[in-house]
N, CA, C and O of each residue as an XYZ file, in Angstrom:
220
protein
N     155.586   -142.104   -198.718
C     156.997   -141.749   -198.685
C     157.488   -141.310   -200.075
O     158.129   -140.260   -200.095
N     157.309   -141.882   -201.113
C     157.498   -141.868   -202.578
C     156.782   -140.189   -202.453
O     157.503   -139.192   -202.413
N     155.727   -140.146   -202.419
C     154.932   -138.584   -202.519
C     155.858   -137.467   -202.102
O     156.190   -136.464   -202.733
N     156.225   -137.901   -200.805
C     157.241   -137.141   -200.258
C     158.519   -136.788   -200.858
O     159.266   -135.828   -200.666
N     158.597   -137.880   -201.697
C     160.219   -137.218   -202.407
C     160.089   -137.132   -203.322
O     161.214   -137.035   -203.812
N     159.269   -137.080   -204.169
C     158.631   -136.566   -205.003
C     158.530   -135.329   -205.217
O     158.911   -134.718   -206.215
N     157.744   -134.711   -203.795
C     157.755   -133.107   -203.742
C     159.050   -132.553   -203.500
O     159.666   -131.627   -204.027
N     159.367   -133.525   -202.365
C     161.085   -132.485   -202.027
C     161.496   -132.326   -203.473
O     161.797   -131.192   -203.847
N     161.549   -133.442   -204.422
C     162.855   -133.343   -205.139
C     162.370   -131.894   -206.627
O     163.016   -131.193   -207.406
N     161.093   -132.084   -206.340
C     160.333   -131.021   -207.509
C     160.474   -129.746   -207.153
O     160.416   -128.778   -207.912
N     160.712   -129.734   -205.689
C     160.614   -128.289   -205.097
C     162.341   -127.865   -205.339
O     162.570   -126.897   -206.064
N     163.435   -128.568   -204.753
C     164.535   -128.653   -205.490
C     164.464   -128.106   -207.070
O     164.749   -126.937   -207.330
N     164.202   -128.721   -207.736
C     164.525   -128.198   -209.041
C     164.085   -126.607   -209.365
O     164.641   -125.617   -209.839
N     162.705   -126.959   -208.808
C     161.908   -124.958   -208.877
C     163.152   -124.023   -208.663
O     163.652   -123.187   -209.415
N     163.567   -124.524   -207.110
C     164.225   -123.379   -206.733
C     165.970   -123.341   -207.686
O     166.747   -122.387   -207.632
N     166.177   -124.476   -208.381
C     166.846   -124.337   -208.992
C     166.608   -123.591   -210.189
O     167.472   -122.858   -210.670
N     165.640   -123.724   -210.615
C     165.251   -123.069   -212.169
C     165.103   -121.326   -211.101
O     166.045   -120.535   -211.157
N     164.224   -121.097   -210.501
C     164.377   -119.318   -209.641
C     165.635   -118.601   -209.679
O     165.797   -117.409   -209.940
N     166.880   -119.846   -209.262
C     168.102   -118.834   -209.310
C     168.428   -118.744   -210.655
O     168.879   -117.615   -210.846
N     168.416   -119.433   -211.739
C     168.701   -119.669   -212.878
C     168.164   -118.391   -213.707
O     168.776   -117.740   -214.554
N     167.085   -118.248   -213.311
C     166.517   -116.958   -213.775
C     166.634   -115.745   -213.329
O     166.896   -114.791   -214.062
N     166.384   -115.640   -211.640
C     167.347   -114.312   -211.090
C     168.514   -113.847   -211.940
O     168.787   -112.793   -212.514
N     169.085   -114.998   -211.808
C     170.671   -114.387   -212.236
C     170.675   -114.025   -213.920
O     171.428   -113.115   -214.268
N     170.061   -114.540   -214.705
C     169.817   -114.101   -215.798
C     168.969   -112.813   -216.327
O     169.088   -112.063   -217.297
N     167.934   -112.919   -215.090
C     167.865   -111.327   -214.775
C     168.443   -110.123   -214.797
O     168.100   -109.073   -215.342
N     169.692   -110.508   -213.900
C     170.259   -109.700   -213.060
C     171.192   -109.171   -214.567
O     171.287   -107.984   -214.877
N     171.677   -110.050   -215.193
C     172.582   -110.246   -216.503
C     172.152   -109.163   -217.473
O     173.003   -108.433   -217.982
N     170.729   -109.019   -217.774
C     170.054   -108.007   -218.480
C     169.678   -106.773   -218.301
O     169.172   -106.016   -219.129
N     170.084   -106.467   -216.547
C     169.838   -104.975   -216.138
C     170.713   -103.833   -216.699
O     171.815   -104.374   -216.608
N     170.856   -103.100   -217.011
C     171.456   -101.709   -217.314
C     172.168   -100.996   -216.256
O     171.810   -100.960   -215.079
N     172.929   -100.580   -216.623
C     173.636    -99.867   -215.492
C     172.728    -98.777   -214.526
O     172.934    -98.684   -213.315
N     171.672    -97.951   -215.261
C     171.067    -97.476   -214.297
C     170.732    -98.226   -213.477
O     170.988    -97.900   -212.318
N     170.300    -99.031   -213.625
C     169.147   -100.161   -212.963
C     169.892   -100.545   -211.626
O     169.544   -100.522   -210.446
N     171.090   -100.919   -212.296
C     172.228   -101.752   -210.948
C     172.201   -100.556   -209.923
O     172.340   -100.537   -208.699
N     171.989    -99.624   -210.795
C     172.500    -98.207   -209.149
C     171.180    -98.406   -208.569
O     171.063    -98.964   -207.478
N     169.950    -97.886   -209.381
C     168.724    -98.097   -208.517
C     168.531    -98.890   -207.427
O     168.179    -98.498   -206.314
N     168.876   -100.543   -207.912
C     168.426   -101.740   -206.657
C     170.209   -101.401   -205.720
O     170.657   -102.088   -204.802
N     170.725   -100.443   -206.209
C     171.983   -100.694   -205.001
C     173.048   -101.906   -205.375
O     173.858   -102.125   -204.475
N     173.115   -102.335   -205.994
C     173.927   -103.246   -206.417
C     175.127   -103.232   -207.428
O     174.831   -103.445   -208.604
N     176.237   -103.044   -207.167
C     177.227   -102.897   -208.286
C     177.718   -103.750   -208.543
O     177.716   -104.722   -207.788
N     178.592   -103.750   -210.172
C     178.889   -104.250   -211.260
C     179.723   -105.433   -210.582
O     179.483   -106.467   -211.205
N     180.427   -105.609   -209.754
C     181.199   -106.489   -208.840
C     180.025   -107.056   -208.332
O     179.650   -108.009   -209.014
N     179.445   -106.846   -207.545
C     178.551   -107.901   -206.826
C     177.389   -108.770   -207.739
O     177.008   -109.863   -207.321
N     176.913   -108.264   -208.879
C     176.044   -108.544   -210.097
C     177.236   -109.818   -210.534
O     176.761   -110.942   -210.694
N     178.263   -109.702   -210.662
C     179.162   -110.360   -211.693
C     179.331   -111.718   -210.802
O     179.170   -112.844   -211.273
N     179.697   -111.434   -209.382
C     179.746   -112.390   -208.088
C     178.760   -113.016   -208.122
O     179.047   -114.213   -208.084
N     177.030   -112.738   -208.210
C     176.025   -113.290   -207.902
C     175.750   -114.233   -209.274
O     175.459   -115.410   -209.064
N     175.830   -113.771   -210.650
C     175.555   -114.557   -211.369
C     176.679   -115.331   -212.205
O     176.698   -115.502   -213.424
N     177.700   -115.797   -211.162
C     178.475   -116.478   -211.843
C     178.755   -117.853   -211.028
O     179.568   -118.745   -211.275
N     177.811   -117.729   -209.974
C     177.261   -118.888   -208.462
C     176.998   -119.912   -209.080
O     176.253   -119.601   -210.009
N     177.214   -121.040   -209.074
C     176.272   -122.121   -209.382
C     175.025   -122.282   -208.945
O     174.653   -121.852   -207.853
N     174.379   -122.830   -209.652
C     172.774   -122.621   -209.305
C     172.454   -123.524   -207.615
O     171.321   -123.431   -207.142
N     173.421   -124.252   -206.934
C     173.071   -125.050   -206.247
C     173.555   -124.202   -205.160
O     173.607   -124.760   -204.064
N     174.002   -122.707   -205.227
C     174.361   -122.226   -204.090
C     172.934   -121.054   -204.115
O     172.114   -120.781   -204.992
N     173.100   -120.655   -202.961
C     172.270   -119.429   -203.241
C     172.480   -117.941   -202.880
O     171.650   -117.100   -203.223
């Protein structure tokens, strides 16, 4: 049981550290870039200003 929450709670954090970095990603793209993946300056600003516990 301990093993078990163990993993849940490690796998939790991963995916916490993933958005943490997406969005810091997302922070460093260039404006070309935002047009390329389709994504504008409003929705970039929306996504990385989420708390990491949402997704």
């Amino acid at each position: 049981m301990a093993q078990m929450i163990t993993r849940s709670f490690t796998r939790f954090l991963q995916t916490w550290e993933e958005r943490s970095l997406h969005r810091r990603c997302l922070a460093s793209l260039d404006e070309h870039l935002m047009h390329d993946i389709g994504m504008s300056d409003e929705e970039r600003r929306s996504e990385m200003t989420k708390p990491i516990w949402r997704a």
